[in-house]
C-alpha positions as a Markdown table, in Angstrom:
| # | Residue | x | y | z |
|---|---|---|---|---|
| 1 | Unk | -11.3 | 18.6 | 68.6 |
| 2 | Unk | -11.9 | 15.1 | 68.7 |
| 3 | Unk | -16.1 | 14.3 | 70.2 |
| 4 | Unk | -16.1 | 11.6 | 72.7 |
| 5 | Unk | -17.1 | 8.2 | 72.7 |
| 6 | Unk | -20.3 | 8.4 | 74.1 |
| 7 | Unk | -21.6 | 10.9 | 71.6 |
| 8 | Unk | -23.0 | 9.7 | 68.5 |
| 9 | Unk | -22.4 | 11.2 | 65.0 |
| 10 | Unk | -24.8 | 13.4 | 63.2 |
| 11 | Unk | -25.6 | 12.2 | 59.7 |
| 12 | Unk | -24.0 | 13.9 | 56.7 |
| 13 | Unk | -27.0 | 15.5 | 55.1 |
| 14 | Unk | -27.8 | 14.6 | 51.1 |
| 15 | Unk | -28.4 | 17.2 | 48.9 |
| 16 | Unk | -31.8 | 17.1 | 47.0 |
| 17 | Unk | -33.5 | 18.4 | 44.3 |
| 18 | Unk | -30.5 | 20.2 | 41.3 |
| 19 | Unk | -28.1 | 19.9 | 44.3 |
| 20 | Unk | -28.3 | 16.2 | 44.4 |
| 21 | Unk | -28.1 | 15.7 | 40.7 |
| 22 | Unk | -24.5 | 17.2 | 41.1 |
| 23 | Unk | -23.5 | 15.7 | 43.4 |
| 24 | Unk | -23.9 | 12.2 | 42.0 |
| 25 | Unk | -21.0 | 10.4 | 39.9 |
| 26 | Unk | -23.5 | 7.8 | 38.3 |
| 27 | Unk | -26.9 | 7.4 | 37.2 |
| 28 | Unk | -29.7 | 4.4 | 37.1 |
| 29 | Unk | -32.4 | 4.4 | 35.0 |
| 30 | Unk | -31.9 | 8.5 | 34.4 |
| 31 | Unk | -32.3 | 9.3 | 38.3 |
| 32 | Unk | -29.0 | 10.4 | 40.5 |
| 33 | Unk | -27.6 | 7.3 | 42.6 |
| 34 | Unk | -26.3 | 9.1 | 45.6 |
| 35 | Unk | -24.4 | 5.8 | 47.5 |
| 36 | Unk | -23.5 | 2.5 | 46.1 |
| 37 | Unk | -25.9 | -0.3 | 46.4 |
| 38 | Unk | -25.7 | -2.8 | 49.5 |
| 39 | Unk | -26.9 | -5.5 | 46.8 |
| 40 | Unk | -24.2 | -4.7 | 44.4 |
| 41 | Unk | -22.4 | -7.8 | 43.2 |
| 42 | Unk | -19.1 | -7.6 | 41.4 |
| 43 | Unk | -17.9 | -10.7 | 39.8 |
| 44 | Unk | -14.5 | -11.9 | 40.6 |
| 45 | Unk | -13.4 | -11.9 | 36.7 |
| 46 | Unk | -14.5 | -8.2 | 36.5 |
| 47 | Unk | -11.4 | -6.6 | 38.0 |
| 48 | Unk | -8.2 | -8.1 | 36.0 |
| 49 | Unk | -4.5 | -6.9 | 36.2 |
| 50 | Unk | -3.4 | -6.5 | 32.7 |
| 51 | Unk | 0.2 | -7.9 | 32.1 |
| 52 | Unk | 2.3 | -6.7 | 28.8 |
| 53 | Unk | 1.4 | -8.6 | 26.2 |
| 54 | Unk | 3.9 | -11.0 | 24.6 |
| 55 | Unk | 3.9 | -13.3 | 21.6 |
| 56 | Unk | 5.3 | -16.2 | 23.1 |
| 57 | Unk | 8.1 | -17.1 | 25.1 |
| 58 | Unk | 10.7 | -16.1 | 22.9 |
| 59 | Unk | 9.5 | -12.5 | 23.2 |
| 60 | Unk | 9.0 | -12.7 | 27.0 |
| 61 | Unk | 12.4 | -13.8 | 27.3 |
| 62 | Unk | 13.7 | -11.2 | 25.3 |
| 63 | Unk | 11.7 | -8.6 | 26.8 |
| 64 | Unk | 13.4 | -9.5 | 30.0 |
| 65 | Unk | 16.9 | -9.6 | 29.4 |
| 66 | Unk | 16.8 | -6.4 | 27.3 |
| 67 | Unk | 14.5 | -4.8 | 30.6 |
| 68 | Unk | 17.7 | -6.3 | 33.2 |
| 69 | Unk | 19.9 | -5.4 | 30.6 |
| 70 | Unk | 21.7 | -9.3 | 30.2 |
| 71 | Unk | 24.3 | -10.0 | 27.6 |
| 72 | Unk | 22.3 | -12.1 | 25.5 |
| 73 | Unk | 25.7 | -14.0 | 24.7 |
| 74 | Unk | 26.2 | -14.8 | 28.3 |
| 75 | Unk | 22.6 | -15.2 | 30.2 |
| 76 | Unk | 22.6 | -15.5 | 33.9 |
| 77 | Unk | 19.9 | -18.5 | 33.7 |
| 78 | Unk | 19.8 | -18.5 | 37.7 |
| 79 | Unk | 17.9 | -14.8 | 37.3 |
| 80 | Unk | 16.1 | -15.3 | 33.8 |
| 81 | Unk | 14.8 | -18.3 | 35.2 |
| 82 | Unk | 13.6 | -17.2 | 38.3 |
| 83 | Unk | 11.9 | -14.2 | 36.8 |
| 84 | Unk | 9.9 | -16.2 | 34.1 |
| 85 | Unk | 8.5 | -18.3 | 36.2 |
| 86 | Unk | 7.3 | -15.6 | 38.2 |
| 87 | Unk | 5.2 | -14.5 | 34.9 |
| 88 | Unk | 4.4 | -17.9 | 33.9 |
| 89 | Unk | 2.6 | -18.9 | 37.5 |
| 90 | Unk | 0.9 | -14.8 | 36.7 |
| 91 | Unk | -0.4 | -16.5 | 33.1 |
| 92 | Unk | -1.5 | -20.0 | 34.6 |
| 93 | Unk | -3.9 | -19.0 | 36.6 |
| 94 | Unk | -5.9 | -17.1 | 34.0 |
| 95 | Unk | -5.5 | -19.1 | 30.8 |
| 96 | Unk | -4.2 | -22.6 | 30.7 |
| 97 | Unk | -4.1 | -23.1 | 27.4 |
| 98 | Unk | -1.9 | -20.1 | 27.0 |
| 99 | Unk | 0.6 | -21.2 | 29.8 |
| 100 | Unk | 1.2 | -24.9 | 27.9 |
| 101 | Unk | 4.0 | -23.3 | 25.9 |
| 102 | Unk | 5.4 | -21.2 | 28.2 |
| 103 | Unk | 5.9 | -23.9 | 30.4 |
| 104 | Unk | 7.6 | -25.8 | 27.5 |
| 105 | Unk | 9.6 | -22.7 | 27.5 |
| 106 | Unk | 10.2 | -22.9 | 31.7 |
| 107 | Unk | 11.0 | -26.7 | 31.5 |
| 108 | Unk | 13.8 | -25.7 | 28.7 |
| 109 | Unk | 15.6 | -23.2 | 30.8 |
| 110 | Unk | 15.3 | -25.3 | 33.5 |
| 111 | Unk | 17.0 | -28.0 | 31.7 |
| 112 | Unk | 19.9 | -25.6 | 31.1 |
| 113 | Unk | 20.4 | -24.1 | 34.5 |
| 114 | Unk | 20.5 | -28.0 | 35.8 |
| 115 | Unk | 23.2 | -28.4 | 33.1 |
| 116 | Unk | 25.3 | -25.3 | 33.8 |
| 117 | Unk | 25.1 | -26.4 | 37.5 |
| 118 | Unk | 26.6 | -30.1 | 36.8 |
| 119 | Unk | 30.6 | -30.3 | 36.2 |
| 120 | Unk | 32.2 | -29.7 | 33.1 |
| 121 | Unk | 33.8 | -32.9 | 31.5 |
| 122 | Unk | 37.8 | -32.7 | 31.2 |
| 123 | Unk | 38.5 | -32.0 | 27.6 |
| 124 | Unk | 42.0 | -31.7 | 25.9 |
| 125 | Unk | 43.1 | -27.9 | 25.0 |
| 126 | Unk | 41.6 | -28.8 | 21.5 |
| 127 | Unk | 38.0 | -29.1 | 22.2 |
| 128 | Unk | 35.9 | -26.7 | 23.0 |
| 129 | Unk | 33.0 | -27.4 | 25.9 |
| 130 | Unk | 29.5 | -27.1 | 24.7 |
| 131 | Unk | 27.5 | -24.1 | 26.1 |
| 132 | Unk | 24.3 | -25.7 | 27.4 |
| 133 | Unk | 22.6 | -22.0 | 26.6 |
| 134 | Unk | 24.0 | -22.0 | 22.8 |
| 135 | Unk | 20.9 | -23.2 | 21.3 |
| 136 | Unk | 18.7 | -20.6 | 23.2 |
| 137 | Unk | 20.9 | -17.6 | 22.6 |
| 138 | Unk | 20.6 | -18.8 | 18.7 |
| 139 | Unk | 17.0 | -19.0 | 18.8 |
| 140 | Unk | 16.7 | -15.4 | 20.7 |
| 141 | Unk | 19.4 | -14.0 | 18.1 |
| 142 | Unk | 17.1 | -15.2 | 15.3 |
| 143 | Unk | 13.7 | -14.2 | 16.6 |
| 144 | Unk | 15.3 | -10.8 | 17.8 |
| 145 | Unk | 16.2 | -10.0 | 13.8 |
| 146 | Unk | 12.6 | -11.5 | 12.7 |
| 147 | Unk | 11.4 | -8.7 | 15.1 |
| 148 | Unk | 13.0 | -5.9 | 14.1 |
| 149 | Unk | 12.9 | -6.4 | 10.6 |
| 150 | Unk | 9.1 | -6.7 | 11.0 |
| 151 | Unk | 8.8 | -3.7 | 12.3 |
| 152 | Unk | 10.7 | -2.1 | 9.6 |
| 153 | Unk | 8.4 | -3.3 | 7.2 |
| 154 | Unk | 5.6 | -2.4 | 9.0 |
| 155 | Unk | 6.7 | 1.1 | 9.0 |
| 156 | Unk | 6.8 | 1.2 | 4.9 |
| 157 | Unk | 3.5 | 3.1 | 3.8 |
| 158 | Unk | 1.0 | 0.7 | 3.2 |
| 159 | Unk | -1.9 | 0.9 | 0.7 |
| 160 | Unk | -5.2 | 1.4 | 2.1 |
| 161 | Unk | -3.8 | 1.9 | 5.5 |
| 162 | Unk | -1.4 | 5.0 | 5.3 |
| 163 | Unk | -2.4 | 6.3 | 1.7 |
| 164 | Unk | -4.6 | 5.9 | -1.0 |
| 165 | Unk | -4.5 | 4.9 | -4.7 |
| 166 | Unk | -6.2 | 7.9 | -6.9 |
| 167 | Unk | -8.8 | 6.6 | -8.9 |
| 168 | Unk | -10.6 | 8.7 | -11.9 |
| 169 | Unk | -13.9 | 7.3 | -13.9 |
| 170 | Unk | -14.6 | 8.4 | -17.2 |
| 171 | Unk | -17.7 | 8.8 | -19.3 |
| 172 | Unk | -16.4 | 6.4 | -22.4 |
| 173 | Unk | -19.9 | 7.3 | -24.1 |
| 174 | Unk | -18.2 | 10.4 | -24.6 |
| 175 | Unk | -15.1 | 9.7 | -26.2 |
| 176 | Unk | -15.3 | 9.3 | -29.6 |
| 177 | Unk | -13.9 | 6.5 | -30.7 |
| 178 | Unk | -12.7 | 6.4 | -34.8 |
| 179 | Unk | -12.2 | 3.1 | -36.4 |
| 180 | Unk | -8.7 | 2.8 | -38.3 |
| 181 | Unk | -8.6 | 3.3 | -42.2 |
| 182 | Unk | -8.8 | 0.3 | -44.3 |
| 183 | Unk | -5.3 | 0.1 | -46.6 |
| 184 | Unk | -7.8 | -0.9 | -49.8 |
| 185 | Unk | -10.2 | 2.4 | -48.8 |
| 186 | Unk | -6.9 | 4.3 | -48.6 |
| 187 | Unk | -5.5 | 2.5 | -52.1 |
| 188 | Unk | -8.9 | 3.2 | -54.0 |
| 189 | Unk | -8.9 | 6.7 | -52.8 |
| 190 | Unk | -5.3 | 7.2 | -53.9 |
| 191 | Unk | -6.0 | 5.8 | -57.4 |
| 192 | Unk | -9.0 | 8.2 | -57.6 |
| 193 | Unk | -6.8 | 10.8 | -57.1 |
| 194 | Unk | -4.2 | 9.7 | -59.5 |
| 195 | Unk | -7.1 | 9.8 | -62.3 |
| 196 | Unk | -8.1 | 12.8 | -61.5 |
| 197 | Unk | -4.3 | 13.9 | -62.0 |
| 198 | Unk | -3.8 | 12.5 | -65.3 |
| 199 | Unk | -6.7 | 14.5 | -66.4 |
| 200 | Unk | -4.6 | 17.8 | -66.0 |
| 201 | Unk | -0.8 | 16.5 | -66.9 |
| 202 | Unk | 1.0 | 18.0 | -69.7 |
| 203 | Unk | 2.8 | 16.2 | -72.0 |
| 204 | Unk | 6.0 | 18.5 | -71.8 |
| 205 | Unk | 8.8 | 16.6 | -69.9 |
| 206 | Unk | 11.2 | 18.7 | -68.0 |
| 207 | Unk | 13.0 | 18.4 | -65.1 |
| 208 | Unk | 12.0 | 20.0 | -61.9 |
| 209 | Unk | 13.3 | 19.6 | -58.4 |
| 210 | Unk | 10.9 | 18.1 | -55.4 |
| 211 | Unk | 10.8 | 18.6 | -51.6 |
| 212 | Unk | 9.2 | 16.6 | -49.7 |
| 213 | Unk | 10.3 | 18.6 | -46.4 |
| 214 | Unk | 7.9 | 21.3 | -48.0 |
| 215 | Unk | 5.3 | 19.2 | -49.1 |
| 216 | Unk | 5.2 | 18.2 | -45.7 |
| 217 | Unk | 4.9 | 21.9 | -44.3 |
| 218 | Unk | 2.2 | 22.8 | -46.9 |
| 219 | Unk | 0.1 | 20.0 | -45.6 |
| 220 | Unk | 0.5 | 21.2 | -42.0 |
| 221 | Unk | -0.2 | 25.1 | -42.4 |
| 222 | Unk | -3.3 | 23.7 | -44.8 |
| 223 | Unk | -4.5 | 21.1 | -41.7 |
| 224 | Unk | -3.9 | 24.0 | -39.2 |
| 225 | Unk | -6.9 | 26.5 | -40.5 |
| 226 | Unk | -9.8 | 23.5 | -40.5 |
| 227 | Unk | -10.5 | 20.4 | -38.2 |
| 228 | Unk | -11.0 | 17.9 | -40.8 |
| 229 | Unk | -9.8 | 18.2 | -44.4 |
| 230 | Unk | -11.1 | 15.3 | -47.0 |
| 231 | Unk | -8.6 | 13.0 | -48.8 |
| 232 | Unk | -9.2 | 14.1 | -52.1 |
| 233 | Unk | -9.4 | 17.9 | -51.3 |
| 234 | Unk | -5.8 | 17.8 | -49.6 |
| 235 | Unk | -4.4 | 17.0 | -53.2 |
| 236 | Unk | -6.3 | 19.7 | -54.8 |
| 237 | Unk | -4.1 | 22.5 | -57.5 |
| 238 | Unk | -1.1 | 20.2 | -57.2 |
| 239 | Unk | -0.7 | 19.5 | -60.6 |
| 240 | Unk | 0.6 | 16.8 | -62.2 |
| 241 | Unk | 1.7 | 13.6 | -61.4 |
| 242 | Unk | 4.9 | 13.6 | -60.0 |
| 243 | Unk | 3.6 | 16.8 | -57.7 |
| 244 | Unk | 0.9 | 14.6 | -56.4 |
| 245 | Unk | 3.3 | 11.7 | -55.7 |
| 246 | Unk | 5.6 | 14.6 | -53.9 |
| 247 | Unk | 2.1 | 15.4 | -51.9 |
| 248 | Unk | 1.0 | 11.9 | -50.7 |
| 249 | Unk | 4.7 | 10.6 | -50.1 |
| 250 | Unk | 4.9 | 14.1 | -47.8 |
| 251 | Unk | 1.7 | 12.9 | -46.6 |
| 252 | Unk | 2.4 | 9.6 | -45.3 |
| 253 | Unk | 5.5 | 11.0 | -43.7 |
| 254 | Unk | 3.3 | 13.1 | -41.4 |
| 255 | Unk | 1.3 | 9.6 | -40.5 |
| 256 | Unk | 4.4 | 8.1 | -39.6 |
| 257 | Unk | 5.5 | 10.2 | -37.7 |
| 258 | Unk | 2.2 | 10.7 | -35.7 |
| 259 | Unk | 2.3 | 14.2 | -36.4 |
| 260 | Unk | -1.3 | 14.1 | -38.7 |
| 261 | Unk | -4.2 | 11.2 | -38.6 |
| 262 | Unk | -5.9 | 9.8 | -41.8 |
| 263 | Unk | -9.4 | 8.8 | -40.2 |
| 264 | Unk | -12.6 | 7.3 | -41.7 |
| 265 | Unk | -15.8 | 7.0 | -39.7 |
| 266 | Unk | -17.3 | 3.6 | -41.2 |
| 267 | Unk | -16.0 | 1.4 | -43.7 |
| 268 | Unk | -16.1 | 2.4 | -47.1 |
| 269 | Unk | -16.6 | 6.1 | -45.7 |
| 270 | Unk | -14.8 | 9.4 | -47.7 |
| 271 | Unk | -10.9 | 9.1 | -45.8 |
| 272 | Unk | -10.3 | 12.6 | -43.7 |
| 273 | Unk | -7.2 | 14.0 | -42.8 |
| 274 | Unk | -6.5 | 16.2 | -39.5 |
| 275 | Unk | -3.8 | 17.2 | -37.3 |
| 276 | Unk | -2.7 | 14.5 | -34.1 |
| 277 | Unk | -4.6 | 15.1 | -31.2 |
| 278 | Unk | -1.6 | 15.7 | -28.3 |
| 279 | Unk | -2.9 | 15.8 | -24.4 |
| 280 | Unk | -2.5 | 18.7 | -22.3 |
């Protein structure tokens, strides 16, 4: 039931106390504001309608005859043109310096729709007419791949952005670190042990059959029970000459092919022998 004019309206009452603290949507200065202020000022750039966001007129245009869905090889300038005009006048009153070029743009496709609207010039069945929109469609067909193959790339993983590079520090302090044997250590070592060979040769000459392939496994199975072995102590009970040749020949074999390391902690330093360190 509606009250009659003459009767006046009884105020809403306010809630107080935990009631009005619900009640309110905002707070000043940490106490409940109940109704807006008469005083309030709002300034005029604080409400704003956002428009898409384009990167220049290329893109608007494109944006608008894929949204009307236009054959981009045969533009109907009359409604392209209207339409971007529309958004340019939008732009212009916001940001001047941003409309300059879209109105370079809206000067163009004016230009073209004038064209289109003049008549064509008689030409013999040879020639062709030029289209006044060719250069346009060209620069839309062009900017359209530029687009898409930017946002290709920018769908590859990217470092720092979509992953990571692993990175591992390590203590060097505690690596050791052995320098490389010095060929005239490693010659004057070898001649000590050829002395040391002559000293138990025999003077009988026979003939007797050598392997180095075995030499080679005797150095391994001795290198497999200790850590280090010494240069001179891996020829030990070899016996004569031509056995100790055998030895060293299997010897450097094994260095060759990475499978031992001859290594020597300071120049001038007694020469060790041990198996290659391989990684895990």
């Amino acid at each position: 039931m509606l009250p009659d004019q003459g009767t006046a309206l009884a105020p809403v009452p306010q809630p107080a106390g935990a009631d009005a603290a619900i009640a309110s949507t905002a707070r000043l200065y940490g106490e409940p504001l109940l109704r807006m202020p008469s005083d309030l000022y709002i300034p005029p750039d604080a409400l704003e309608i956002f428009l898409d966001a384009f990167e220049g007129p290329l893109d608007l245009l494109l944006y608008l005859i894929r949204k009307q869905n236009f054959n981009i090889l045969d533009i109907p300038m009359a409604q392209l043109t209207l339409q971007y005009l529309k958004y340019v006048e939008q732009i212009r009153l916001h940001n001047l310096e941003l409309a300059a070029e879209y109105l370079l743009m809206a000067a163009m496709l004016i230009e073209i729709k004038s064209r289109m609207l003049l008549p064509q010039r008689s030409a013999g069945p040879e020639l062709e007419v030029d289209d006044p929109r060719a250069e346009l469609v060209r620069r839309l067909l062009e900017y359209e791949q530029i687009k898409v193959a930017a946002r290709e790339l920018n769908a590859l993983p990217q470092l720092e952005r979509d992953f990571l590079r692993p990175e591992l520090f390590i203590e060097q302090s505690n690596i050791t670190v052995w320098p490389h044997v010095d060929p005239g250590d490693l010659q004057r070592a070898w001649l000590d042990v050829m002395k040391r060979a002559t000293l138990v040769q025999h003077h009988r000459i026979s003939r007797q059959e050598l392997s180095v392939r075995e030499h080679m496994t005797a150095i391994l199975r001795r290198l497999q029970s200790t850590r280090f072995v010494e240069f001179s102590e891996l020829f030990e009970g070899q016996g004569g000459v031509p056995i100790v040749v055998v030895h060293f020949v299997a010897m450097l074999e094994l260095a060759k092919e990475t499978l031992i390391e001859i290594t020597q902690a300071e120049p001038f330093a007694p020469i060790y022998v041990r198996l290659a360190y391989s990684p895990v």
